[in-house]
C-alpha positions, -999 to 999 in steps of 0.1 A, spaced: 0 0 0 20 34 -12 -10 54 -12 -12 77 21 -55 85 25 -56 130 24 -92 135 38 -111 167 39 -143 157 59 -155 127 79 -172 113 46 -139 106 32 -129 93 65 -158 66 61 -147 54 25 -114 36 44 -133 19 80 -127 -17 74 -99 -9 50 -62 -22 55 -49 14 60 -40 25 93 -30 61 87 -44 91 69 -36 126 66 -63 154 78 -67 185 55 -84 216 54 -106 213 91 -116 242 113 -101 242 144 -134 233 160 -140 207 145 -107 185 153 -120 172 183 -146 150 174 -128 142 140 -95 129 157 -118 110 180 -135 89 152 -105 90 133 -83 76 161 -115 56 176 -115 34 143 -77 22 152 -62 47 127 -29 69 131 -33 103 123 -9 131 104 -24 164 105 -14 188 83 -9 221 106 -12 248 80 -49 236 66 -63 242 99 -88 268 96 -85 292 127 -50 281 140 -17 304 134 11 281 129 40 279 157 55 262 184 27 271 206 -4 256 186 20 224 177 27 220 216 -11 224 225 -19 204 193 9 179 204 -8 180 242 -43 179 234 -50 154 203 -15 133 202 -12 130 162 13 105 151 26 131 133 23 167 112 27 181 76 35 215 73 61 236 49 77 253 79 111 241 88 113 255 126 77 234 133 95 200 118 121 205 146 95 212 173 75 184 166 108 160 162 120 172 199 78 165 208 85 133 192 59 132 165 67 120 129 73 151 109 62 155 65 80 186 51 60 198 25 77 216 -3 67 226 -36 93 221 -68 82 248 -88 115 255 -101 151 253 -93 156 278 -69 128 264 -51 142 228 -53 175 242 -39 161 262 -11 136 233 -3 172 212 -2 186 234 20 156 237 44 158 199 49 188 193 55 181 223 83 150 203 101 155 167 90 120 154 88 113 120 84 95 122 54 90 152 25 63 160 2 69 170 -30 45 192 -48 32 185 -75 36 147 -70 33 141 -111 70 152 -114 89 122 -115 124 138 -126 122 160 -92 113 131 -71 139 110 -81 161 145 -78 152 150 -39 153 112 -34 189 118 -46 201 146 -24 185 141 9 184 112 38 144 116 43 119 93 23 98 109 -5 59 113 -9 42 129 -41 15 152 -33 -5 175 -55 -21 164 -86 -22 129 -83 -52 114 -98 -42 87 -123 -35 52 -116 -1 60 -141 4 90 -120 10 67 -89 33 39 -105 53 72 -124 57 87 -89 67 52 -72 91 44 -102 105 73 -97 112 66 -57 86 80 -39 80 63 -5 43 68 -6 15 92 -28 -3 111 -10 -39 117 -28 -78 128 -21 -88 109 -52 -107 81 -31 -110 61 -63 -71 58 -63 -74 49 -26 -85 16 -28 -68 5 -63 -35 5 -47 -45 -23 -13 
C-alpha cells in the first residue's frame, strides 16, 4: 500500500473503515471541529498526520504544535515550515516537510531547508513530477511522498518508479486501487 489516504471531511474518513490502511492525513478542518474528527478518526484504530497549515483558525507555531501535540497526540504533522518539523521531532511526532518544486531555486532552497529540520518524510508538490522526485530522493536522507495532482492510476506507478515512499492523494478512487 503506497497510497497515504488525504481526507477533507468525515465522509472521506468513512470510504477507508474496514480498510487495510491504518494512517491518513487530515486536511483543510476548522479548528473546532478536530476534536470529534480525531476521535472517530483515532476511535477506528487509525494513526493520524495532521497537516498544521490547513487548519482553519490556528496560526502556525510552536505554541499551537505543543497544545496540538498536548491535546490530540497525532502521530505526526505536515506543514512547509522548517522550525515546526524540529518542534515536533523534539515532541517526538513524525514530521512530513511539504515543499513545492516549482522550479530550481525552489528545489535548492527546499534542499537546504531539509537538510536544516531533518523530517522524516518530504512531500513533493506536485507529485506528477517524477524527474524532481527522483532528484530529492537523490540529495536528501528523508523518504519521498508525491503530493498534489495525483489522480491517475499511471500518476502513482510514475511517482513510485520514480522513488517515492508513498503518494499522497484525495482521489478516493485511487485509494482503494492500490491495497
Amino acid at each position: 500500500m503506497k497510497i497515504l489516504p488525504a481526507i477533507r471531511s468525515l465522509k472521506d474518513f468513512e470510504k477507508l473503515i474496514g480498510s487495510p490502511y491504518r494512517s491518513c492525513v487530515v486536511l483543510d478542518i476548522h479548528i473546532g471541529h478536530l476534536d470529534s474528527h480525531i476521535r472517530t478518526i483515532k476511535s477506528h484504530g487509525f494513526e493520524v498526520y495532521l497537516h498544521l497549515d490547513l487548519i482553519k483558525g490556528l496560526a502556525v507555531d510552536t505554541a499551537s504544535l505543543e497544545y496540538i501535540h498536548q491535546k490530540y497526540k497525532p502521530t505526526g504533522i505536515v506543514t512547509t515550515r522548517g522550525r515546526i518539523v524540529k518542534k515536533a521531532r523534539q515532541l517526538g511526532m513524525k514530521t512530513i516537510l511539504r515543499v513545492f518544486a516549482i522550479d530550481s531555486s525552489a528545489i535548492e532552497k527546499s534542499i537546504e531547508l531539509i537538510d536544516q529540520c531533518h523530517p522524516h518524510l518530504i512531500e513533493v508538490l506536485p507529485g506528477v513530477v517524477p524527474k524532481v522526485i527522483h532528484l530529492f530522493k537523490q540529495e536528501v536522507a528523508a523518504d519521498v511522498i508525491a503530493g498534489g495532482l495525483i489522480e491517475t492510476q499511471s500518476e502513482v506507478d510514475d511517482a513510485i518508479m520514480a522513488g517515492a515512499s508513498y503518494v499522497t492523494t484525495s482521489k478516493t478512487s485511487l485509494w482503494f486501487d492500490n491495497i
